[in-house]
C-alpha positions as CSV (number, residue, x, y, z in Angstrom):
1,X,-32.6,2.7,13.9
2,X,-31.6,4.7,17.1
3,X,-30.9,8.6,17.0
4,X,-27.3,7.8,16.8
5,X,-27.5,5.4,13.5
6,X,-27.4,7.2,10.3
7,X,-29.4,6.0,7.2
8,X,-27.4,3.8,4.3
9,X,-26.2,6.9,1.9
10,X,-24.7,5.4,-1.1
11,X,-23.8,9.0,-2.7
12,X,-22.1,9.7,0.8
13,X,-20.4,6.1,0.7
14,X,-18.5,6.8,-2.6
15,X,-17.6,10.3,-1.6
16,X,-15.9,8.8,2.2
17,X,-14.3,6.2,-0.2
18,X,-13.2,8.6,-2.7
19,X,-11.6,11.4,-0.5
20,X,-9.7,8.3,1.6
21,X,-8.5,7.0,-1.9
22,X,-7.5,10.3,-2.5
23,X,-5.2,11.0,1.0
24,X,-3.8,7.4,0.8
25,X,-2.9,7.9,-2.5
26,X,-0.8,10.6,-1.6
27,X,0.8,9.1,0.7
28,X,1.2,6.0,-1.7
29,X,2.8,8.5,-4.1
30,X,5.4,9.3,-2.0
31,X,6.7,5.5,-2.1
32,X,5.3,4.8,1.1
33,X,3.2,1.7,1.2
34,X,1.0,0.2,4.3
35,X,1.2,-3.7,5.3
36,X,-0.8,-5.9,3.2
37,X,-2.3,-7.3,6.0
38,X,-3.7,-3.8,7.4
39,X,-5.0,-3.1,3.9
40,X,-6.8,-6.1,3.3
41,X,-7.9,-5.8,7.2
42,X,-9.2,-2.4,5.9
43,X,-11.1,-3.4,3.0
44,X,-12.4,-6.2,4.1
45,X,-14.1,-4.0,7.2
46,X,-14.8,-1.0,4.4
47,X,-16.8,-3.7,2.2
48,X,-18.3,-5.6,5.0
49,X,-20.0,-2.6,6.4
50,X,-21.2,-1.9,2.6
51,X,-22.5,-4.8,2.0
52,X,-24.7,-4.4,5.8
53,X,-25.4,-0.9,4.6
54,X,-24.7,0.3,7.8
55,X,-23.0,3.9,7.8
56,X,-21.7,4.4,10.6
57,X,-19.4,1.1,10.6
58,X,-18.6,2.2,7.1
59,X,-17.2,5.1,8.1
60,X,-15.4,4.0,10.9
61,X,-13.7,1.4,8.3
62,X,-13.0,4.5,5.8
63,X,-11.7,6.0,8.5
64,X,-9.5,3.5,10.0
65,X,-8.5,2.9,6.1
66,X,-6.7,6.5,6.1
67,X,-5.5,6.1,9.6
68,X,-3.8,2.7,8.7
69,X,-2.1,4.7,6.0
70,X,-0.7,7.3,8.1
71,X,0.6,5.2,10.6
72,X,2.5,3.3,7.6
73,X,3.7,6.9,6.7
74,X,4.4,8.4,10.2
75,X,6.4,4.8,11.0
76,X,8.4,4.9,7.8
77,X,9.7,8.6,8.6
78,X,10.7,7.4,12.2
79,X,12.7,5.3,10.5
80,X,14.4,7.8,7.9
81,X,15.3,9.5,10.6
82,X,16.9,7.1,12.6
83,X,19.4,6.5,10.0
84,X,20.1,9.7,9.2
85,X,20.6,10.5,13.0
């Protein structure tokens, strides 16, 4: 493992997963959904590097989860405005 790599943390994997779950589902709340595509994308990469153990991957995929999410959110309020413009 090089100085960069971070040792497999389950108790750290379930709290990245948690706290994503917790600001997409927010943003889920508000009626705002993300392609199905980019979420299956996303958990596919989030249980991939899970399975490998490998924690930095996993929380790039955690984070690219929430990301995915806010682009789905910031994309749908482009368009509200649009049509209220």
């Amino acid at each position: 493992m090089s100085a960069f790599e971070e040792q497999w943390n389950e108790s750290k994997a379930i709290l990245l997963l948690q706290r994503a779950r917790k600001l997409v589902g927010g943003i889920e709340a508000t009626g705002l959904r993300m392609p199905q595509s980019a979420r299956e994308q996303c958990h596919a990469c989030v249980v991939a590097a899970h399975d490998a153990r490998d924690m930095t991957d996993y929380r790039s995929a955690v984070k690219a989860y929430e990301e995915a999410a806010r682009e789905a959110y910031r994309k749908a309020k482009k368009g509200v405005k649009r049509e209220e413009g």
